[in-house]
N, C-alpha and C positions, 0 to 999 in steps of 0.2 A: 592613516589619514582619517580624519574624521568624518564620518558620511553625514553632509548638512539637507535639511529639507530641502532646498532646490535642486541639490545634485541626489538628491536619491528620487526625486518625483523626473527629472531629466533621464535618469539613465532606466527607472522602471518604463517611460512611454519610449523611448528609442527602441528598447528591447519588447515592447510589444505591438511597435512600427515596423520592425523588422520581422516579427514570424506573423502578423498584418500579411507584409507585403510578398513573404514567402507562400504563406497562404494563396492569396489572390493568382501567384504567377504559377501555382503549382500543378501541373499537366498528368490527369492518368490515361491514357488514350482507349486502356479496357475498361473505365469505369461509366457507368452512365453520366453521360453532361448534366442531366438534372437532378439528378440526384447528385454530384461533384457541385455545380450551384447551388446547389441549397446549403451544402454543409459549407462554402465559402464564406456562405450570407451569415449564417448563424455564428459560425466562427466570429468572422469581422465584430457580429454586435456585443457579442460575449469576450471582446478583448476591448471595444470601445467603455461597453458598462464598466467594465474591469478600472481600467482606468482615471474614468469618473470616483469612481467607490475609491483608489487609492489617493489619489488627488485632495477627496473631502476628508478622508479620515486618516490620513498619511501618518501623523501621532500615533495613534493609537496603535495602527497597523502594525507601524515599525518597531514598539516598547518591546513586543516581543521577541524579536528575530535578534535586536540590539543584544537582549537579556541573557538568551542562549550564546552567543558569540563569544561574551566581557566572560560567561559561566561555563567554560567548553572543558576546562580543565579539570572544574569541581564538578563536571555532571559522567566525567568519565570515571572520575574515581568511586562516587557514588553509584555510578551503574558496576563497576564492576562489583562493588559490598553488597550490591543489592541482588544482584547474581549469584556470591555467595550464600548470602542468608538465607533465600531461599530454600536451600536443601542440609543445609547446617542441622546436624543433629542423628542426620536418617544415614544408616549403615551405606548405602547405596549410592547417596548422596545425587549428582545430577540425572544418574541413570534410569528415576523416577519420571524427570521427564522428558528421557527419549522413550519410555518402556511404552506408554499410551499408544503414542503416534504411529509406532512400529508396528502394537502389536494391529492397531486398525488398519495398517496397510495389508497385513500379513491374512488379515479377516477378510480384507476383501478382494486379494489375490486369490484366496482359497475357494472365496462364495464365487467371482467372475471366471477365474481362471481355471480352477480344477473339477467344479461342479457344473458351474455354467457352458465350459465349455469355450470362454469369449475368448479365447487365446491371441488377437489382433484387434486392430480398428483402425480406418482405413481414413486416414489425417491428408490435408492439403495435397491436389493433383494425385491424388488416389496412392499415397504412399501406406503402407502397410508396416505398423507399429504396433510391438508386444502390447498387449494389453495391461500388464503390470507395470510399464515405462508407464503408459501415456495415463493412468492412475498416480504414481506417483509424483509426475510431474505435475500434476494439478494439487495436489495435497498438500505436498513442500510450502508453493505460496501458502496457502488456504490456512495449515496451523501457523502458519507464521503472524498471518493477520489476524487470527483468532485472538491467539494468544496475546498479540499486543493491542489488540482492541479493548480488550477487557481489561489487561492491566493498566493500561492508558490511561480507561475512564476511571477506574478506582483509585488511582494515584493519589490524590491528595484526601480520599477517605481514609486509606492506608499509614500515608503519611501526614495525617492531623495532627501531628505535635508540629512539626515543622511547621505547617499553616499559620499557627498564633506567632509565629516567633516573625516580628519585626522587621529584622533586618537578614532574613531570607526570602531569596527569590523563589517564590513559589513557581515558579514559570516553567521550571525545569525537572521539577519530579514527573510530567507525564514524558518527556523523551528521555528519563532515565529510567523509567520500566521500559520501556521501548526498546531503548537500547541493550538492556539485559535479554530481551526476548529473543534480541537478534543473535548473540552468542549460540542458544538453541540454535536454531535457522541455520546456521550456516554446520554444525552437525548433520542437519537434515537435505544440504543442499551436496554435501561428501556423502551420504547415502545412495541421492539420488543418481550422482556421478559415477559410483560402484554398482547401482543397478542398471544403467546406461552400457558400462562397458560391458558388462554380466552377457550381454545381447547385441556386443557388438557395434555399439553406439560409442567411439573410444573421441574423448576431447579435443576439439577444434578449434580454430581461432574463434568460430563465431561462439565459442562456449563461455569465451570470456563476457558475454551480454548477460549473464543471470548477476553479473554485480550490479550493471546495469538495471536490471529488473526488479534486484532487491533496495537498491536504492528507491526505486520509483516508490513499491510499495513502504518503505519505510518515509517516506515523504507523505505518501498518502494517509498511512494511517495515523500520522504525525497532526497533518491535517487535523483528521476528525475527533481525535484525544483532544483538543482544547477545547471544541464545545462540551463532546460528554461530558469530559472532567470537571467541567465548571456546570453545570446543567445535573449532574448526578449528585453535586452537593444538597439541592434542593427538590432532589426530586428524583427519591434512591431507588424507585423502579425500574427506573432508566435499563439498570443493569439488567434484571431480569427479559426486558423488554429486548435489548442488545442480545444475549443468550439466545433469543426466541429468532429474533431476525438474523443470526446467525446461520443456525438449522434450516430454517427458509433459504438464505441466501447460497451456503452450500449446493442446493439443487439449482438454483435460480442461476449457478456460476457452473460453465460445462467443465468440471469436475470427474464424474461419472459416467460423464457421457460426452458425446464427441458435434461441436455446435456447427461441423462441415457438413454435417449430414440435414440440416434443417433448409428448409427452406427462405429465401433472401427477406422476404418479410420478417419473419422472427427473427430473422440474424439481426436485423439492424435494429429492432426493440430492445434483444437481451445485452447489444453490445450498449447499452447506454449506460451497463453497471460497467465500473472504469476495471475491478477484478475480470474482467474477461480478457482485458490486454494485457492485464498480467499474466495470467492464469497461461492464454497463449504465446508469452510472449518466452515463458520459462520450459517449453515444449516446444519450440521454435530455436531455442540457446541448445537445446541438447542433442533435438534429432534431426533438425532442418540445418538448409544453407542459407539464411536469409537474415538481413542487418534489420537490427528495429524502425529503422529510419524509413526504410522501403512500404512499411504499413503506414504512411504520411499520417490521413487525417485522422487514425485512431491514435498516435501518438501527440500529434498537436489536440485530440481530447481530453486525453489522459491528463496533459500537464496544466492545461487550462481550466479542469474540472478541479483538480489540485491545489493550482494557486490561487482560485477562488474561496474554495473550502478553507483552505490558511486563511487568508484574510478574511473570512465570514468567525474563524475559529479564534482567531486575534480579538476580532473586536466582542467579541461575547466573554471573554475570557477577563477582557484588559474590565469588562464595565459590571461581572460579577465578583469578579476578586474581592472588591474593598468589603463583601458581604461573608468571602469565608470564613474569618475567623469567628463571626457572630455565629455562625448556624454549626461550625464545628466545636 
């Protein structure tokens, strides 16, 4: 069925009338009322501007999402070539890039756990988690974002020949590194799952939520690859700049350290970077009992902070394009 501009601006405001109104009705009885008001209020305006912005630029929004659909086929088979070629050539072949990520876990199991001493850390309602788990389960997301953030934004530096050529849809090389990234990732998410049981942490229903979680972040970082990508053609610092904010962002995301132990103030500044509901949410899939649904307004953040960036990422994407092939 064809998706016509009034039934796609119909069923995009129903669907933001409804977690609207789920919003508005949504009851915690231990969370502070004004603090629960305010984030209803901010909510509500950031799904009404939402709205507005799709409504005016509905076109453009949608070329995108269109592009990837009609291309689902050819961006699978190109992700998995591109999967390959990367390690085409080397003795070792993908083991190259598991070897990194392992060996940093294994560095800083040795500096926290064997030297330091930090053999625990003491996560939600004072539960008491190896300190090697609750490390690794921040990390798993962490390189996963790295790595497709970077190859995301370089995507079509990368693939420059394709760029000139006409009658290809440039739209789809940043979710086809993306999706080769993700091949890694879920290596590293069968790691995490061998280090979990390693400790007695052995698979649960709720364990099924890290697809969940990997989904989110592959949306998110989906997201933010169509500005870089189209923004680093003109302006190839970017990349370095990304790199930089990377290493910042690492520490800025409770990774190495544990964000139950801060104070309610900073907790509600650092949760504004959306990787914290990941970051917890994949440490919450492995050693809690608790559905993602249950942390409400952080996940109605997460997806809102999301489908804004798509659609801020669509229309910067859709109005530098016609300039790629010139500068590349």
């Amino acid at each position: 069925m064809r998706l016509t501009k009034r039934r796609g601006i119909t069923l995009f405001c129903l669907l933001a009338g409804v977690v609207a109104f789920i919003i508005l009705f949504h009851q915690n009885p231990e969370a502070n009322p004004q603090e629960e008001l305010l984030k209803k209020a901010i909510s509500c305006v950031v799904i009404l501007l939402s709205c507005i912005v799709f409504i005016k630029g509905y076109e453009k929004i949608m070329v995108l999402p269109m592009e990837l659909y009609q291309s689902r086929h050819l961006i699978w088979k190109l992700a998995k070539n591109d999967f390959k070629k990367r390690y085409a050539g080397s003795c070792l072949g993908i083991v190259w890039a598991m070897a990194q990520p392992v060996v940093t876990v294994g560095m800083y199991y040795i500096v926290f756990d064997k030297i330091m001493h930090s053999t625990s850390t003491a996560f939600r309602d004072g539960v008491e988690v190896p300190f090697v788990l609750f490390l690794t389960a921040g990390l798993v997301p962490w390189f996963y974002f790295s790595e497709a953030i970077c190859s995301g934004t370089n995507a079509l530096l990368e693939y420059h020949y394709l760029v000139k050529k006409v009658v290809f849809k440039i739209s789809i090389l940043p979710i086809i590194k993306i999706i080769a990234a993700t091949f890694i990732h879920v290596f590293f998410v069968v790691i995490l799952l061998l280090v979990a049981a390693f400790y007695g942490y052995y698979p649960t229903i709720y364990t099924v939520q890290i697809v969940y979680y990997s989904f989110c972040l592959f949306m998110f970082v989906l997201a933010l690859s169509y500005t870089t990508c189209a923004v680093v053609v003109f302006f190839r610092d970017l990349s370095q700049i990304i790199n930089i904010a990377l290493q910042i962002g690492m520490w800025a995301t409770p990774i190495l350290w544990n964000i139950d132990t801060l104070q309610s103030g900073w907790v509600t500044v650092l949760k504004i970077n959306p990787l914290v509901y990941i970051v917890n949410g994949y440490r919450s899939a492995v050693y809690e009992r608790q559905w993602f649904f249950e942390d409400f307004f952080s996940t109605m953040y997460f997806w809102i902070v999301t489908v804004v960036l798509f659609g801020v990422g669509a229309l910067v994407f859709k109005r530098l394009k016609v300039h790629f092939a010139d500068v590349l």
